[in-house]
PDBQT receptor file of N, H, CA, C and O in Angstrom, charges set to zero:
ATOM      1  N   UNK A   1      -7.688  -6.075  -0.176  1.00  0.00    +0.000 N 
ATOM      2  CA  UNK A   1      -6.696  -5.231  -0.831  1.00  0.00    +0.000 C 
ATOM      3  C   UNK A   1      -6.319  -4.067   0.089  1.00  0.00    +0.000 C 
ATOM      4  O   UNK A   1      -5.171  -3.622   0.093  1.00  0.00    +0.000 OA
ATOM      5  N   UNK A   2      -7.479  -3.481   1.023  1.00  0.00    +0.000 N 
ATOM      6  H   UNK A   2      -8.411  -3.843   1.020  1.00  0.00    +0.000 HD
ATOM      7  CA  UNK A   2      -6.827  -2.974   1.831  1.00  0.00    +0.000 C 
ATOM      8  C   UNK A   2      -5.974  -2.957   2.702  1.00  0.00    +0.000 C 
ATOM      9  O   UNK A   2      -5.166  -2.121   3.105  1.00  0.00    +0.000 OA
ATOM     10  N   UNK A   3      -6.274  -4.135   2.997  1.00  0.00    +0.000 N 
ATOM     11  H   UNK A   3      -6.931  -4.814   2.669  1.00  0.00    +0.000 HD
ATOM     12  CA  UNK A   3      -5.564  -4.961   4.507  1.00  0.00    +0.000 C 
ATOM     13  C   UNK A   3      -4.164  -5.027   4.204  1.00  0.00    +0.000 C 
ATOM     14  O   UNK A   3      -3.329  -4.768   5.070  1.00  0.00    +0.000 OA
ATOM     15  N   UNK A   4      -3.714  -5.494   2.543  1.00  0.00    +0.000 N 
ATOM     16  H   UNK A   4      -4.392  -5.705   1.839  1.00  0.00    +0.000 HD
ATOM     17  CA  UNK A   4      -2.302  -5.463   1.841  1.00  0.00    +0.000 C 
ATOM     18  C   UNK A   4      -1.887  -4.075   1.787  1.00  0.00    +0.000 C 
ATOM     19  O   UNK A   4      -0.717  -3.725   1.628  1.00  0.00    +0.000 OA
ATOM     20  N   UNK A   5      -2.564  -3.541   1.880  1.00  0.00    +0.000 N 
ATOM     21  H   UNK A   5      -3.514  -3.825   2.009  1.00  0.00    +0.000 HD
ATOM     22  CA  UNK A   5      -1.843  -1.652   1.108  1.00  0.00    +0.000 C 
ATOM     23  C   UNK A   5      -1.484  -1.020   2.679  1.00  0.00    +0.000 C 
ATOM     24  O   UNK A   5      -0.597  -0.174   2.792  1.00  0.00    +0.000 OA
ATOM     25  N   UNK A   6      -2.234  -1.497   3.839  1.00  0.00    +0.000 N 
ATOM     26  H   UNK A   6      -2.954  -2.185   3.747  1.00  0.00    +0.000 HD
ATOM     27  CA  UNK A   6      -2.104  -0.994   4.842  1.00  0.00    +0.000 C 
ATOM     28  C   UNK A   6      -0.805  -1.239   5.847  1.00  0.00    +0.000 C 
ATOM     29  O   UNK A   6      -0.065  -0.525   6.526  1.00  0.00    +0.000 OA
ATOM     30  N   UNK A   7      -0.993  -3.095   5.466  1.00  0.00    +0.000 N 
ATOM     31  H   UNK A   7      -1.593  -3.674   4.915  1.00  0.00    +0.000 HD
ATOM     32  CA  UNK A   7       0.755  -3.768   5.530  1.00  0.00    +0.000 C 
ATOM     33  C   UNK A   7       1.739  -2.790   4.721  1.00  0.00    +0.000 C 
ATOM     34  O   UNK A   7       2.517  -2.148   5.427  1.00  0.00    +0.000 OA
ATOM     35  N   UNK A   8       1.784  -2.656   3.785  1.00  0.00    +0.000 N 
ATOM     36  H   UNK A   8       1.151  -3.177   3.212  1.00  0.00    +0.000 HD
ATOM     37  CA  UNK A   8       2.845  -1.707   3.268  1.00  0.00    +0.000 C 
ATOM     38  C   UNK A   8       2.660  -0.854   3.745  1.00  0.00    +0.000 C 
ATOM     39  O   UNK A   8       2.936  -0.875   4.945  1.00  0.00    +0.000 OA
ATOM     40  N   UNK A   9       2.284   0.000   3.374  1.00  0.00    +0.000 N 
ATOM     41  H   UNK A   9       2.060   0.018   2.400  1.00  0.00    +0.000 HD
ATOM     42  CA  UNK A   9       2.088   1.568   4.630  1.00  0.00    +0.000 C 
ATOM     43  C   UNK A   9       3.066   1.485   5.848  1.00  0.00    +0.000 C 
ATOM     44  O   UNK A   9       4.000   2.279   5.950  1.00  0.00    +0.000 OA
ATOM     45  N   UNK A  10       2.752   0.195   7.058  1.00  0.00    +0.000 N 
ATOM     46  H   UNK A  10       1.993  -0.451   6.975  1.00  0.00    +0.000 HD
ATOM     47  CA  UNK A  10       2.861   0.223   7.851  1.00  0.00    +0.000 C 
ATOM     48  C   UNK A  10       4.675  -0.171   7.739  1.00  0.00    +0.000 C 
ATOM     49  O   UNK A  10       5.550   0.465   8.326  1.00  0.00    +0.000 OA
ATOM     50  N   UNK A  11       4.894  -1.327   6.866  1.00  0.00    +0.000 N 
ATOM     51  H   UNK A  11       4.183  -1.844   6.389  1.00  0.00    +0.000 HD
ATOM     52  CA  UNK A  11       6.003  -1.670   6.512  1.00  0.00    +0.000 C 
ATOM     53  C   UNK A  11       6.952  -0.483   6.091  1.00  0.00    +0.000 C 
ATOM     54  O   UNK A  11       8.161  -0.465   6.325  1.00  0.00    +0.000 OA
ATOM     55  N   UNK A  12       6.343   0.376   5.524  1.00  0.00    +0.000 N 
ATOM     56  H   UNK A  12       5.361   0.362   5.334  1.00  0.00    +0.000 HD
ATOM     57  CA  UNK A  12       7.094   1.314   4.831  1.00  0.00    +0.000 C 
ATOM     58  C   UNK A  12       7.161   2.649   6.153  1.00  0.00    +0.000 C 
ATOM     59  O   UNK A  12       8.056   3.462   5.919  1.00  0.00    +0.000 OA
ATOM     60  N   UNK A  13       6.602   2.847   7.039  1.00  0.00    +0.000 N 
ATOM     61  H   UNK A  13       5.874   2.187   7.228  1.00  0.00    +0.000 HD
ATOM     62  CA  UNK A  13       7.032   3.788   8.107  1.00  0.00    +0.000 C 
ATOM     63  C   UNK A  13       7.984   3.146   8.864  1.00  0.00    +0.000 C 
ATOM     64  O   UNK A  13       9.094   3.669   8.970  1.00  0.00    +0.000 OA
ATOM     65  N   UNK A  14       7.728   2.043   9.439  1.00  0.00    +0.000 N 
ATOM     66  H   UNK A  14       6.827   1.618   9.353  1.00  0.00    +0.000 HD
ATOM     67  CA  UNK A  14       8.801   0.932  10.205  1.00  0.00    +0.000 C 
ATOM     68  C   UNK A  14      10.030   1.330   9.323  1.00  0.00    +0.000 C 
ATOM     69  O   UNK A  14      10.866   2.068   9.845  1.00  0.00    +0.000 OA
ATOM     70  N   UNK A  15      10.217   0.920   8.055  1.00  0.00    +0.000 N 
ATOM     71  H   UNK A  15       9.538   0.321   7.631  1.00  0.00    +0.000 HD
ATOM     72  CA  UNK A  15      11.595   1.018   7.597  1.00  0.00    +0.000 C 
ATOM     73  C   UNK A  15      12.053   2.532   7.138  1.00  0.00    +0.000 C 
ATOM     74  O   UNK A  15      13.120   2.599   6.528  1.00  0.00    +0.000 OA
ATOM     75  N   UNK A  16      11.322   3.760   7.386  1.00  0.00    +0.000 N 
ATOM     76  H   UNK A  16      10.456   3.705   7.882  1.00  0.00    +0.000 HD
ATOM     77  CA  UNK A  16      11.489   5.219   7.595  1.00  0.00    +0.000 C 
ATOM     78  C   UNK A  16      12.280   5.215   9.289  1.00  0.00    +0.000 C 
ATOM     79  O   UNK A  16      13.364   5.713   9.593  1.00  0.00    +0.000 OA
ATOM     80  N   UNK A  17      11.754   4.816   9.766  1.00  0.00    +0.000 N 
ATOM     81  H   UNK A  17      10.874   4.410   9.519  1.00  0.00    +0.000 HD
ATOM     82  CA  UNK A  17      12.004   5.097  11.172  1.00  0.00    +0.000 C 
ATOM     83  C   UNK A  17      13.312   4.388  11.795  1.00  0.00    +0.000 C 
ATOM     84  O   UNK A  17      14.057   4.939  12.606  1.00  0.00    +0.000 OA
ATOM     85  N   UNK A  18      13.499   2.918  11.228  1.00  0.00    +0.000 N 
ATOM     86  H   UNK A  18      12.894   2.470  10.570  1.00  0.00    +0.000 HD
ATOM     87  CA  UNK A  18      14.683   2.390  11.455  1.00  0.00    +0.000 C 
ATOM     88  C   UNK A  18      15.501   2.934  10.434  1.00  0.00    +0.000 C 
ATOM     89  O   UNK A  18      16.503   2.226  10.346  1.00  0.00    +0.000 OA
ATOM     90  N   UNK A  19      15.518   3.465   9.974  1.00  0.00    +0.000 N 
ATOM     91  H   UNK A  19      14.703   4.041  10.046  1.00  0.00    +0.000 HD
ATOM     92  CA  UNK A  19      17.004   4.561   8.725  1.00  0.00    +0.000 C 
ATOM     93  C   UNK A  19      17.052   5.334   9.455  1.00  0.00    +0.000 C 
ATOM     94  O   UNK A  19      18.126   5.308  10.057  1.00  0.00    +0.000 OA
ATOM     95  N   UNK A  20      16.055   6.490   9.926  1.00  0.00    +0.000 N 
ATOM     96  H   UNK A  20      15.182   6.511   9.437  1.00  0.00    +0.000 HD
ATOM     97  CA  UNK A  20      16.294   7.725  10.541  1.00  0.00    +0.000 C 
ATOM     98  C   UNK A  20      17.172   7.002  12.257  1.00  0.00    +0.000 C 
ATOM     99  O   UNK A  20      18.264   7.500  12.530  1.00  0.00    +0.000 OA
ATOM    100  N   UNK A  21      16.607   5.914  13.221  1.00  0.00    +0.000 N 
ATOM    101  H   UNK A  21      15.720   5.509  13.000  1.00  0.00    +0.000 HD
ATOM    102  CA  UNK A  21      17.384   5.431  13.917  1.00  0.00    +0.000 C 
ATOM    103  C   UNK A  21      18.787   5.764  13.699  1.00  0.00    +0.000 C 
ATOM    104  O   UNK A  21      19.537   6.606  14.192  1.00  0.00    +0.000 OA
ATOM    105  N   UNK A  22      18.890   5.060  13.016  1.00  0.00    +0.000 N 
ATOM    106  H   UNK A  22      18.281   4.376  12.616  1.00  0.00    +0.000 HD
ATOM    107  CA  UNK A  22      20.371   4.785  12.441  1.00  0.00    +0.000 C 
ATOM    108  C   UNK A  22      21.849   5.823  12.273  1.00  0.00    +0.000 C 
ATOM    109  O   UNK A  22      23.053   5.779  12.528  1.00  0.00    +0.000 OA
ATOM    110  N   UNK A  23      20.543   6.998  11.502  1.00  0.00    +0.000 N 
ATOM    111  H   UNK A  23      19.565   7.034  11.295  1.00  0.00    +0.000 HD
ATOM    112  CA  UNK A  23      21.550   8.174  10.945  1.00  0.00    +0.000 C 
ATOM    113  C   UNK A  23      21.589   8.792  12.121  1.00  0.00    +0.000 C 
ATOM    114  O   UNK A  23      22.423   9.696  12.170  1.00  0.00    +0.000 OA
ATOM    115  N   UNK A  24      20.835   8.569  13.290  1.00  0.00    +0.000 N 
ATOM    116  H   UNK A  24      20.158   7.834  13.251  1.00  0.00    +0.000 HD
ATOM    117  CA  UNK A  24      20.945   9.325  14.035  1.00  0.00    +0.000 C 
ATOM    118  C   UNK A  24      21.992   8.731  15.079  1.00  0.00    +0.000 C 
ATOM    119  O   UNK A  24      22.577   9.453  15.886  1.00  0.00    +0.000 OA
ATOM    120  N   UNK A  25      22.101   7.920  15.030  1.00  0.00    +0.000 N 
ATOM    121  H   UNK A  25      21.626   7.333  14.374  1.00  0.00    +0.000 HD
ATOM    122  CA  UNK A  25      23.578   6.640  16.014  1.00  0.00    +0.000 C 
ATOM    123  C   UNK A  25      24.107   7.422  15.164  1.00  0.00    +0.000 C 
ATOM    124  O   UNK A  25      23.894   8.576  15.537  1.00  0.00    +0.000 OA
ATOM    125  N   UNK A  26      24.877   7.390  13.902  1.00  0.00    +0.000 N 
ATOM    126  H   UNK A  26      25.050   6.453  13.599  1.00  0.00    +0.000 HD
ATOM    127  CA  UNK A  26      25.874   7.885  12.909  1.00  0.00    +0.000 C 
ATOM    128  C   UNK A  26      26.191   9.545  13.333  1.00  0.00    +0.000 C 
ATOM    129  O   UNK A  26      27.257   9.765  13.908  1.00  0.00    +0.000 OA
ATOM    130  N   UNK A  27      25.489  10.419  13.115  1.00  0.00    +0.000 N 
ATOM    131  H   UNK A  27      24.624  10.240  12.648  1.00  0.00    +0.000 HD
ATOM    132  CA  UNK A  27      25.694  11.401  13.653  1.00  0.00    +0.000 C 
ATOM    133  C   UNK A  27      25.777  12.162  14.983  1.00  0.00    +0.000 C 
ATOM    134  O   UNK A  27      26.002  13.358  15.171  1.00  0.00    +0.000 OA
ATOM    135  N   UNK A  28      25.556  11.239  15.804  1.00  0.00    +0.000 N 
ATOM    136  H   UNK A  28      25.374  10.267  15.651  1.00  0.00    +0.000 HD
ATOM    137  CA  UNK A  28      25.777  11.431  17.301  1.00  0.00    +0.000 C 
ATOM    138  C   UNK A  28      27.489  11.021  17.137  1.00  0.00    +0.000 C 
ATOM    139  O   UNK A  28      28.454  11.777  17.256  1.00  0.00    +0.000 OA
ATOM    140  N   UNK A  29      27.465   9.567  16.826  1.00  0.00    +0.000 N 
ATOM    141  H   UNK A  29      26.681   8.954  16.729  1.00  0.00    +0.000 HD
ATOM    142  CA  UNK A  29      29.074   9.214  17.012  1.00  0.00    +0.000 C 
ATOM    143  C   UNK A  29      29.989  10.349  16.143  1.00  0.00    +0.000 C 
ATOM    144  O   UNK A  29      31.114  10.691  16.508  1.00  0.00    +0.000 OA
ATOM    145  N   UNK A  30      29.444  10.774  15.160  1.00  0.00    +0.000 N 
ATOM    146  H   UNK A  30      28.530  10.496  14.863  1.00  0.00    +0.000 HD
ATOM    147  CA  UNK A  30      30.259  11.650  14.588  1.00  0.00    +0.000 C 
ATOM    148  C   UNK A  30      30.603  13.212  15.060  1.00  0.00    +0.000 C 
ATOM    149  O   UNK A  30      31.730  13.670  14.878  1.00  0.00    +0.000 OA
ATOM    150  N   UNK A  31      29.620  13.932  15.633  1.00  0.00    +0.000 N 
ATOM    151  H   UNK A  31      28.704  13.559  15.781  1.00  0.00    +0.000 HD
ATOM    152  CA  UNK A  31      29.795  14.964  16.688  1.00  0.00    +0.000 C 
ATOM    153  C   UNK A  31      30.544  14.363  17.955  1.00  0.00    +0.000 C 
ATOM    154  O   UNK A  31      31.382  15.101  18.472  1.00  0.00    +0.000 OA
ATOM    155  N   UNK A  32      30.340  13.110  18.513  1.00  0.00    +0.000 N 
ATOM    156  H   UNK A  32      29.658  12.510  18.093  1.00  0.00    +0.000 HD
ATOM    157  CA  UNK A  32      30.936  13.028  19.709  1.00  0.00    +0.000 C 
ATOM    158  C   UNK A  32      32.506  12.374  19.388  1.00  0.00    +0.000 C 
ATOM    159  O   UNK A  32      33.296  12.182  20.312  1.00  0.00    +0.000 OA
TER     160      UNK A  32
């Protein structure tokens, strides 16, 4: 059960980090 909760965890920073990616392409193109 840990091993599952830790997959999420891990799943769930991965998909923090690819959004923040993202907004950050978005707001670069939008200042530039």
């Amino acid at each position: 059960m840990i091993s599952k909760k830790n997959k999420f965890f891990s799943l769930l920073i991965f998909y923090i980090i690819f959004a923040g990616y993202f907004w950050y392409l978005d707001k670069f193109e939008f200042q530039k």
